[in-house]
N, C-alpha and C positions, 0 to 999 in steps of 0.2 A: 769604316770610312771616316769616323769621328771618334777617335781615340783621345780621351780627355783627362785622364790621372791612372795612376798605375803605384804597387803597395810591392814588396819582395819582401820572402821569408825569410828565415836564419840561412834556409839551405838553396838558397838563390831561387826559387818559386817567384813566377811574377804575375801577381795580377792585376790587369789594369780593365777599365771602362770603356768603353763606345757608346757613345750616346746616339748612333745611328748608322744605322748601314744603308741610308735612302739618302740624306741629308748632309752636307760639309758646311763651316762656318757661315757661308752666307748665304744658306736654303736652311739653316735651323730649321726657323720658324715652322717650317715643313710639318718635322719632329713631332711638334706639338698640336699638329692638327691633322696630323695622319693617324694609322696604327702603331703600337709602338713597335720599333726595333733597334732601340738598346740593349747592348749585351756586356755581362761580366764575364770576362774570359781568365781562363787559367794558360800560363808558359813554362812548360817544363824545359830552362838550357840543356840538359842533360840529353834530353831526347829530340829536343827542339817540336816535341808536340804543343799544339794550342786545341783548347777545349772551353764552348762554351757552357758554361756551368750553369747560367742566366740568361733568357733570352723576353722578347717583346716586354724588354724594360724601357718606359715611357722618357726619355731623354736619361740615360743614365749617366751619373755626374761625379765623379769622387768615389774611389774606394779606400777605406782602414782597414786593415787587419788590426785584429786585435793585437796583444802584446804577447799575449800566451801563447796566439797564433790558433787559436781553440774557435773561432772564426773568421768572415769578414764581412764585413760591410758595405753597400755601393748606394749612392744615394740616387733616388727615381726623381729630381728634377720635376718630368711632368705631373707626376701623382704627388708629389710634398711628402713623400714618406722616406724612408731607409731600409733597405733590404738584406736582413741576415744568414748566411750561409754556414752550415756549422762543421766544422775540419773532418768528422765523417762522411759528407758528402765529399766534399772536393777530395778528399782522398781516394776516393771511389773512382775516382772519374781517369 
């Protein structure tokens, strides 16, 4: 419902943020005084699958992959931290 930055790999991989599946830009606020349900999702074009990888992430805001691509990163907004996923997992998936 609130999709907020999004990273793609060499091989066209996209992952991008939802900082909430309750909340859109002008019920944020919501986000951050409910439970959370921010999610890091994976998109494979090739299959057109979507997979979330991350779920009841507290406002989740910005993802990096790395450069090696060996992870990625989404930042949790509500909790101040950054969350690391590492290319074993999401391959799996």
């Amino acid at each position: 419902m609130f999709p907020d930055d999004l990273d793609v790999t060499k091989d066209g991989t996209i992952f991008f943020s939802d900082a909430s599946t309750k909340s859109d830009y002008e019920t944020m606020v919501l986000e951050f005084l409910s439970d959370p349900s921010g999610r890091l999702i994976q998109f494979e074009p090739k299959t057109k699958k979507f997979t979330v990888l991350i779920d009841k992430v507290h406002f989740a805001n910005g993802v990096q992959l790395a450069e090696d691509e060996e992870f990625v990163l989404v930042s949790e907004t509500g909790r101040g931290r950054v969350l690391r996923l590492m290319q074993a997992i999401y391959e799996m998936s």
